[in-house]
N, C-alpha and C positions, 0 to 999 in steps of 0.2 A: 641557661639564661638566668642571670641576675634576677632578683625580686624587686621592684619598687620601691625604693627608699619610703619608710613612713612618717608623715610630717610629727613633729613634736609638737602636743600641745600643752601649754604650761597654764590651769585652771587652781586661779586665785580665788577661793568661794570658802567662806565658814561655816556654811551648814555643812557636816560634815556627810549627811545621808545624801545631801544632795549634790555634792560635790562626788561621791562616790558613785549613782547613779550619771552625773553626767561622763567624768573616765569611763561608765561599761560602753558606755551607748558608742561613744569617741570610737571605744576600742575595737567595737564591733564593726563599724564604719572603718575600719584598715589606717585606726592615728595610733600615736602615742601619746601618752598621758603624765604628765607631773602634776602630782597635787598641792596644793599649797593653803593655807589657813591663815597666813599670816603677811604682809606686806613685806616687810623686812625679809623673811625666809625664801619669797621669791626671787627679790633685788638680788641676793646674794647667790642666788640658783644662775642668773640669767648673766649674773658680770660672768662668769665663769664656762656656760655652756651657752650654745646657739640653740634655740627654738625657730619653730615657723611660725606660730601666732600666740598670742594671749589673749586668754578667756576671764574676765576681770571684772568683779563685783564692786560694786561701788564703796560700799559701806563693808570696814572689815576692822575686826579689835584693835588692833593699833594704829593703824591709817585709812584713808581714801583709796580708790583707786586715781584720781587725780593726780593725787599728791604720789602716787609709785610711778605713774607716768611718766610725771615731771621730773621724778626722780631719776629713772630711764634714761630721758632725754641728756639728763645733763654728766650722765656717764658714756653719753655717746652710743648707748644701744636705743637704734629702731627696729621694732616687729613687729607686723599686721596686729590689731590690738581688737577686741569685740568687749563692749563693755554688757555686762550681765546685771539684772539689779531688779528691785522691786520698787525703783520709784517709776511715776509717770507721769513726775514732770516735765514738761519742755523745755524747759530753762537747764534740767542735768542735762538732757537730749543733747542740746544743741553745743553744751561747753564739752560735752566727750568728744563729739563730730569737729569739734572747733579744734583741740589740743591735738587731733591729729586719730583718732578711734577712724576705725574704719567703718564700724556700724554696731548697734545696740538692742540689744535684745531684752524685753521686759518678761520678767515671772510673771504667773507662772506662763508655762511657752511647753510646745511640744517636742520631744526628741531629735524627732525627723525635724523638724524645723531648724532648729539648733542645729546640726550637724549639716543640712544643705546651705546655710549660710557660713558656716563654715569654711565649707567648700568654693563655697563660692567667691570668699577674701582670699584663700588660697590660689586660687587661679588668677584671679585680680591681681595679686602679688607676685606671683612667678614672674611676671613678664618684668616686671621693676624691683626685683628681690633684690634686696643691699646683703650686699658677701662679705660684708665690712664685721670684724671680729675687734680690733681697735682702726684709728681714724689712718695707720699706714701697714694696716695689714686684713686681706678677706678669706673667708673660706676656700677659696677656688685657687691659694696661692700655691706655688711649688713646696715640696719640703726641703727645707736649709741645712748643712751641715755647719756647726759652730764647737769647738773645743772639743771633736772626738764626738759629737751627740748628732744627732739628727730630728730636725724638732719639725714638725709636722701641725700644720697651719689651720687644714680640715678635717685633725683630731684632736685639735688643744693638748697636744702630747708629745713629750721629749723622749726619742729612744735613747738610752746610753750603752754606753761599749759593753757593760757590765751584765746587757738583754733585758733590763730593768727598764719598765715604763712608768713616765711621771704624767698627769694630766699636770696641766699648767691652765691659768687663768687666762684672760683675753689681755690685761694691760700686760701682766710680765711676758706676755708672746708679742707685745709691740714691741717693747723696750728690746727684746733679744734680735727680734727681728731688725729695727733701728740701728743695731748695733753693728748687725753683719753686715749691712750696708752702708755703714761709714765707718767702715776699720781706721786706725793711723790719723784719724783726724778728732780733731777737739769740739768735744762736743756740749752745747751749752744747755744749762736746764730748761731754761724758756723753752728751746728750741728741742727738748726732747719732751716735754708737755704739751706742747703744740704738736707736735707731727703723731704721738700715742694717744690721745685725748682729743684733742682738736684745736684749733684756734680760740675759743673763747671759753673753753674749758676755767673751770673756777678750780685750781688743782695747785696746791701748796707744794714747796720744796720738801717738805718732812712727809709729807703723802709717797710724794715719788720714792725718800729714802725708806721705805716702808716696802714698797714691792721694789727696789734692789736687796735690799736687807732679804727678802724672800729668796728672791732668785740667788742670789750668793747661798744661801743653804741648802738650796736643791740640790745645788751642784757639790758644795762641800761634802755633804751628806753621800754622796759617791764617790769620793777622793777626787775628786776634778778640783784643780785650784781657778779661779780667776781674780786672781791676782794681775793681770793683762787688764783688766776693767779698772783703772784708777781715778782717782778724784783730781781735780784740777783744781787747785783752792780757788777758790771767791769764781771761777768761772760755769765748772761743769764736772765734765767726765772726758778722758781717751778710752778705745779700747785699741788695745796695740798685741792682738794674737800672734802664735809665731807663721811666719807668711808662708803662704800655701801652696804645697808644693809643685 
């Protein structure tokens, strides 16, 4: 019999003793734990990997949690969110609850307490879990084959012919995914920011050329050409692989 998958939880907190006592306690209660210190080194943990919930301090050296939230938000990643913090104001209270936090915990607080609420947004969440990895692609999708690779949706990970595994990020696994599903036909930048990002995504044409420019070297980087992925001046992009057998 299988084990239980262990939820992941991604704990944004700068004291660093206590940030390490809250991971033991996590771990013991059957979670997993990513630490983090810094607002930025999360944001960049979390475009890349799927978590089950974040554990979020308000106040942290370089940003808010507010402001990583929002930042969240307008990348297109939601996950059950508990904000942690030493104020006890009502006014942080009720703007974490407002922005979408799913509940708030004030310092100091008990283990057990922490961890049973936890639990408790967990179960909350299961039943409305978003499997969304980018805005046209979720966890629970099939695995794809595209150019000889096999790229795998609920491991952020391209197998190649070569037996070599790449972890891939969440947008360049839309954009691939995108792809496979509209071979042969022309495809316009709006319209491929909108379907990996979302509809009202703020997401520049030189952002997008930045994660193609990625993905074209993944693949280089293994003798794969995709040269089949061309630029369509002033409109977009085709990709036109060779058809399948």
């Amino acid at each position: 019999m299988c084990a239980e998958p262990r939820p992941l939880i991604v704990v944004v907190e700068d004291e660093k003793e206590l940030s390490s006592l809250i991971c033991e306690h996590l771990e013991i209660a059957g979670m997993q734990t990513q630490p983090y210190d810094r607002c930025a080194h999360a944001l960049r943990f979390l475009q890349r990997n799927f978590a089950n919930l974040l554990l979020l301090d308000l106040n942290l050296p370089d940003s808010t949690g507010f402001q990583l939230l929002t930042e969240l938000k307008q990348h297109d990643i939601h996950l059950p969110t508990i904000f942690l913090t030493g104020s006890t104001e009502e006014a942080h209270k009720l703007r974490g609850l407002e922005m979408g936090g799913d509940d708030y915990v004030t310092k100091p607080f008990s283990y057990a307490e922490l961890v049973a609420r936890i639990q408790a947004v967990l179960r909350r969440s299961e039943g409305q879990r978003d499997f969304h990895l980018a805005k046209n692609v979720r966890t629970i999708d099939q695995p794809f084959e595209l150019l000889g690779t096999t790229i795998h949706p609920d491991r952020l990970e391209i197998d190649f012919p070569d037996a070599t595994v790449h972890a891939i990020g969440r947008k360049e696994l839309g954009i691939l995914a995108y792809l496979d599903k509209h071979r042969h036909a022309v495809i316009t930048r709006k319209e491929l920011i909108h379907s990996v990002w979302g509809l009202h995504a703020d997401v520049r044409s030189r952002s997008l050329d930045q994660y193609i420019v990625k993905i074209r070297s993944v693949f280089a980087e293994r003798g794969i050409s995709l040269d089949c992925f061309k630029t369509v001046h002033g409109i977009g992009f085709i990709f036109e692989p060779p058809k399948r057998g």
